[in-house]
N, C-alpha and C positions, 0 to 999 in steps of 0.2 A: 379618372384618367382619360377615358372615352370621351365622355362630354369635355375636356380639357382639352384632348387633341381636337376635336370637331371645331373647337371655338377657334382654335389655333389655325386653325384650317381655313377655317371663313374670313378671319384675319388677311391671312397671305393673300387668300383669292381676288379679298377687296382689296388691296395693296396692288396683288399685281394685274388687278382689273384696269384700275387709275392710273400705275404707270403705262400699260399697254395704249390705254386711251390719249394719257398725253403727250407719250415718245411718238402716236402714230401723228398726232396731230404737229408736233414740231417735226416730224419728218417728212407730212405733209409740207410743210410751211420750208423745210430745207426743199424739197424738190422742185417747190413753182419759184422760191427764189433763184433756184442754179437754171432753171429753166428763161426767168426775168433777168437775170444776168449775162445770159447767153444770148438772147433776142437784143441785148443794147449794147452786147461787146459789136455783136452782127451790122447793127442797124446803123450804130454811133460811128463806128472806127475807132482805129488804137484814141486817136487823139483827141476827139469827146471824152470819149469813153474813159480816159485818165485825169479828163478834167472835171469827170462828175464824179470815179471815186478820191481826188482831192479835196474836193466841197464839203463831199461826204464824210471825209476824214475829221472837217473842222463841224460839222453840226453832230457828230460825235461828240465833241466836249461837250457841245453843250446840252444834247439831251442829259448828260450823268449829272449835269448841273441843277439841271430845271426840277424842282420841287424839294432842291438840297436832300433829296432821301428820304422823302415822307413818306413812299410806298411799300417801302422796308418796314415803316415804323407799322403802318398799317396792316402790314402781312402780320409780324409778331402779336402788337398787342390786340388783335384783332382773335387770333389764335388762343389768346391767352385769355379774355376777358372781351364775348362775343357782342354783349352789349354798351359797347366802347367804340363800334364803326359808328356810327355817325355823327359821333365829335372825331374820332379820326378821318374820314369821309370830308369833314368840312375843314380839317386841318390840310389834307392834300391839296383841296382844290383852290387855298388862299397860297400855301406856296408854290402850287400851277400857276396858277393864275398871273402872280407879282412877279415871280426868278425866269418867267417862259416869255414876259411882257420886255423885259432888261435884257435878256437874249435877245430875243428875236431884233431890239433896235441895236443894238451891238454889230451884230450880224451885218445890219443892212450899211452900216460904215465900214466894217471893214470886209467882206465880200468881195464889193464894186473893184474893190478898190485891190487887190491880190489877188483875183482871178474871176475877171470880168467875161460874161458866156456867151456874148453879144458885142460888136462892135455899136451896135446901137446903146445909147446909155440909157434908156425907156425900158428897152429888153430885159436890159440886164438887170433895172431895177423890180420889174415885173417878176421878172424869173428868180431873182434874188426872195423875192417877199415870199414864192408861192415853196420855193425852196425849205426856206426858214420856218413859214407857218406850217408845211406838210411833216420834216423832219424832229421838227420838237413839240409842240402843241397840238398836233394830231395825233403824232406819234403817245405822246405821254397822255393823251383820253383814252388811247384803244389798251396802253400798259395799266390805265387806273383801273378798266372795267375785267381784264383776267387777273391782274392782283388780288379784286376786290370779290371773287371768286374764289381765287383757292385761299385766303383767307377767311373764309365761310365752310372749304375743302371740300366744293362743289366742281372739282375739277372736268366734269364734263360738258359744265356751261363755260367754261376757262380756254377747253381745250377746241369747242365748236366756233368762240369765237376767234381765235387763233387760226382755227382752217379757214373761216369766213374770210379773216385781211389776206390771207396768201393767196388764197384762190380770186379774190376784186385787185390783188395786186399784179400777179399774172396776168390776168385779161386784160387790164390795162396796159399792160407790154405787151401780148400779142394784137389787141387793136390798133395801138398805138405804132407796132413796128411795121404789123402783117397789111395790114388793114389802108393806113394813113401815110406809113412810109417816113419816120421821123429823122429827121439826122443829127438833131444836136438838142443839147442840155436842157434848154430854153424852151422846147416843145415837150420831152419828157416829164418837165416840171409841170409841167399845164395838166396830162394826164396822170403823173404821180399824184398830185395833190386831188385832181377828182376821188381816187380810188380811195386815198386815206380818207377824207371826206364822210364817206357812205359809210366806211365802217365806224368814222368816229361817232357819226349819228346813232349809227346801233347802238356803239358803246355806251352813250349818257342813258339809251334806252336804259339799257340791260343795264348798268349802274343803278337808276330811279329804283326798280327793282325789288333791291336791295333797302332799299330805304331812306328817306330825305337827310341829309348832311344838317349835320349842328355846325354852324361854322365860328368856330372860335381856333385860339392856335394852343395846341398843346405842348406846353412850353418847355416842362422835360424833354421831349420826346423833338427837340430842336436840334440841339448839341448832337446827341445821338445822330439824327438824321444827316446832320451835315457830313461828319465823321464820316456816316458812310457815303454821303455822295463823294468825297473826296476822294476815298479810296477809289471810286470808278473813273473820277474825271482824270487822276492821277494814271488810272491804269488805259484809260483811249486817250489819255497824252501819249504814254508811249506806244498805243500799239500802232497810233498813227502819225507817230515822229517820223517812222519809216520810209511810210508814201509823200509826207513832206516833205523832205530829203530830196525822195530817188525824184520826186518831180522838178525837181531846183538842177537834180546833178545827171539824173539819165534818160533816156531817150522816153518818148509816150510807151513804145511796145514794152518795155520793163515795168514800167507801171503799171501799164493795164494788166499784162500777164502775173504782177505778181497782186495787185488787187484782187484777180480774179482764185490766185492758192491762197491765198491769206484769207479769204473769203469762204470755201469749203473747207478750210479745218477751222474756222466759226462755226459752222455749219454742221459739223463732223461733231460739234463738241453737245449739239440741243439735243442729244439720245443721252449724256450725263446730266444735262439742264433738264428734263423730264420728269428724272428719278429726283435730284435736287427740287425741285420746286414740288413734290409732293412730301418729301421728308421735312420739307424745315418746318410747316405749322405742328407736325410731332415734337421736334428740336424743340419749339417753342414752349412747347405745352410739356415738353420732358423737364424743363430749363429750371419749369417753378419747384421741381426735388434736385436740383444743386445741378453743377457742372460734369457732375461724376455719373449722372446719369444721363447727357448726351453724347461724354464719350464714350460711352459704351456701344452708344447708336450710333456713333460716328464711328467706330472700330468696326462695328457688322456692314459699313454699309463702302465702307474702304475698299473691299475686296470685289464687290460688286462696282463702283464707280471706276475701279483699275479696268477692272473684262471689259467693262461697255468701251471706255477708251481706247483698247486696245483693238475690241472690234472696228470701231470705229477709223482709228486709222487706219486700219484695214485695208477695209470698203475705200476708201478714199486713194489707196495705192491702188487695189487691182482697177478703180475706174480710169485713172489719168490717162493710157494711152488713149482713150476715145476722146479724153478733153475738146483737140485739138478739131475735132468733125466738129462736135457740139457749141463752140465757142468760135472757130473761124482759124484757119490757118495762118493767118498773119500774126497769132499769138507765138511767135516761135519760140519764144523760153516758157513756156506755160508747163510742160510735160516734165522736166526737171526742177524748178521748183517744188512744183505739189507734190514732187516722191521726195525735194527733201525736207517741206516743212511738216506733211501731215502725220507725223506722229507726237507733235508737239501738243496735240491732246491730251498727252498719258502724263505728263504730270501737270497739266493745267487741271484736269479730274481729277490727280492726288490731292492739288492744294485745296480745290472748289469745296472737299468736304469738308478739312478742317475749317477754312472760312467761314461754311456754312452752319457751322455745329460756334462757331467764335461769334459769328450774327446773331443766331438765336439766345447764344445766354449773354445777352446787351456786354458784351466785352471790343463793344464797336472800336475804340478806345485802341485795344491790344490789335489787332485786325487794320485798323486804320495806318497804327505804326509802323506795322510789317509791309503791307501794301503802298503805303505811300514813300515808304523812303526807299524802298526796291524800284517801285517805278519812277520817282523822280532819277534818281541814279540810271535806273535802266531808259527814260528816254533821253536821255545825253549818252549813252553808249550804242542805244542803235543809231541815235541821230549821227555820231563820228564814224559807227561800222558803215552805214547807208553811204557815207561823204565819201571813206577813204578807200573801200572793199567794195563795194557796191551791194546786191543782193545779196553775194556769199557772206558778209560778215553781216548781213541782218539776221539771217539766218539761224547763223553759228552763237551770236549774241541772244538770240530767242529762245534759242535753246538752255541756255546757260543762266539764264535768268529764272526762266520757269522752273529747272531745279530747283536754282536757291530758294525761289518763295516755298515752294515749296515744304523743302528741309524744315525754312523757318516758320512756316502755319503747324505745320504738326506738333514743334518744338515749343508753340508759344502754347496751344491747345494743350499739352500734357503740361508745361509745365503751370497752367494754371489749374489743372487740377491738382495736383500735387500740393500748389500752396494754399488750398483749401481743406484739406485732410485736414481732420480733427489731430489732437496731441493725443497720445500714445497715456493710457492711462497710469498713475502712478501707482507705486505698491502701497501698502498699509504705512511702513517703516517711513517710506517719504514723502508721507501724506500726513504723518505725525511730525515730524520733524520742522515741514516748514513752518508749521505755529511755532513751535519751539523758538526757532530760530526770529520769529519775527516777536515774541516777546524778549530776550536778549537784548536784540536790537534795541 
């Protein structure tokens, strides 16, 4: 029993050694971005500053696009059968590669052309290109190399290079603001895409590492992966139908100010994403003794994913009176918004488990269903809330959304374990009877 507890013991320590390690490092990574947010509300004004998180809104789709989902795939079967990264390894980087190539020229057509950041059309293309390259293909090197990490569940090389981009992305907003004095979109792209840059260089570093990619494509693991990219691109459709909207229907300061709370309860939410991104290579690896053994990790780990929620919106109410110093006073809706979106964590952290625990035993399938017909449905109801209500029914519609998925990740998570239960054994009497019965016949 002694040696049982001790083991048990050492267990938790390394659990809560890892999460400690990776909640500090994404809480690193929320602080120098609320800090990079606030140096370019400052420096941009309302009306940059709402045309860059517009841009931002649409290289959103396409990052959940770029690689259709490969680094899902890679996290799981990486988890599950360690000697399987480097044909997965060389699966990610040919759907990098080809889905990031079709983005990015997408992009540069319709960009210019919907909100052009330059009256110069030279600018706008420069600024466009350095936009596109920094937002998705840098972005998705530095996600391949801490993916490719905690699916080895080396989360301390995951979590140093995660402080590594927040902290080169910081500096680059404070040289860029303190330093150089920037004012618009067009300038920040020049130093945003330095900063992704350096780390993405690390990143193939510390990827090689790891070991050389097999590059073939793993053709199972195709379907699956789309599946889940769809659920993401379907879910920053809607969470960014919103700012497309209010920027078409209401003034810059709406937008930037609600950019700017929509922003910290993303932000609010990387202390649940911490704890998640060290559970699911467990999920995966629970996944190979049935479904019935990840909800049970998903039942322990519910209660704990609620707390940190809850703390989290918290922290994010008692900070919002200071917003207003930190971000610049011409935000003037910024302070009632964020008291009233930032508890809208606590059931985005009820659904993210079940999700999580529906990812890991490949039920991409069920998970894709719930997520993508909630958020198709759901970005045509904030896109009308955004039109007709303005902020107040984005709000009220955010809310009401995240329940339902909610409800329905739990409900789809139990009821697929339920339709997996073995059949209830027969007695003798009815174990003799159906021969009987099938000689009759």
């Amino acid at each position: 029993m002694g040696l049982r507890s001790r083991h048990e013991f050492r267990q938790f320590a390394r659990h809560l050694g890892s999460y400690i390690g990776s909640s500090g490092a994404l809480l690193a990574s929320s602080v120098t971005m609320l800090l990079t947010f606030a140096l370019l509300a400052r420096h941009l004004g309302h009306e940059q500053f709402a045309l860059n998180a517009t841009i931002t809104a649409l290289t959103n789709l396409g990052i959940q696009v770029c690689g259709l989902g490969s680094q899902e795939s890679l996290v799981r079967r990486v988890a599950q059968e360690p000697g399987f990264y480097p044909d997965m390894l060389g699966h990610v980087h040919i759907l990098n590669l080809v889905s990031g190539a079709v983005l990015v020229i997408a992009g540069m057509i319709a960009i210019p052309l919907m909100f052009p950041v330059s009256d110069h059309l030279l600018t706008t293309l420069v600024a466009t290109a350095l936009i596109l390259f920094t937002n998705i293909i840098l972005l998705k090197i530095i996600w391949l190399a801490t993916n490719s990490y905690i699916a080895h569940s080396r989360f301390s090389v995951a979590n140093r290079i995660e402080f590594l981009f927040a902290v080169l992305r910081m500096a680059a907003a404070v040289v860029s603001c303190l330093v150089f004095n920037i004012t618009t979109v067009a300038e920040w792209a020049v130093w945003n895409f330095g900063a992704h840059a350096v780390v993405a260089v690390i990143a193939l570093i510390a990827i090689r590492r790891l070991g050389r990619p097999k590059f073939r494509i793993v053709r199972e693991e195709v379907p699956i992966g789309i599946m889940f990219a769809s659920q993401f691109f379907f879910k920053a459709g809607r969470s960014n139908a919103d700012i497309l909207v209010l920027s078409a229907v209401a003034g810059s300061e709406i937008v930037g100010s609600y950019s700017i709370a929509r922003r910290l309860t993303e932000a609010s939410y990387m202390a649940v994403e911490a704890l998640n991104r060290i559970v699911y290579p467990s999920y995966a690896a629970a996944a190979l003794s049935g479904i019935g053994a990840v909800l049970g990790r998903a039942r322990q780990m519910l209660v704990l994913t609620t707390g940190i929620g809850i703390s989290a919106g918290l922290f994010v109410w008692i900070i919002t009176p200071w917003l207003p110093v930190l971000f610049g006073h011409e935000y003037v809706s910024l302070t009632w918004m964020t008291h009233a979106l930032c508890w809208a964590v606590i059931p985005i952290a009820i659904s993210a488990t079940a999700f999580e625990a529906l990812g890991a035993s490949s039920l991409q399938n069920v998970r894709a269903r719930i997520l993508n017909a909630s958020n198709i449905a759901g970005a045509g109801l904030v896109a009308l809330a955004a039109y007709y209500a303005s902020v107040s029914g984005v709000i009220a519609t955010t809310y009401m959304l995240e329940i339902v998925i909610a409800v329905l990740a739990w409900r789809a998570l139990l009821t697929a374990q339920n339709a997996i239960k073995p059949p209830e054994r027969l007695s003798e009497t009815e174990g003799e009877a159906e021969p009987v019965k099938q000689r009759t016949a």
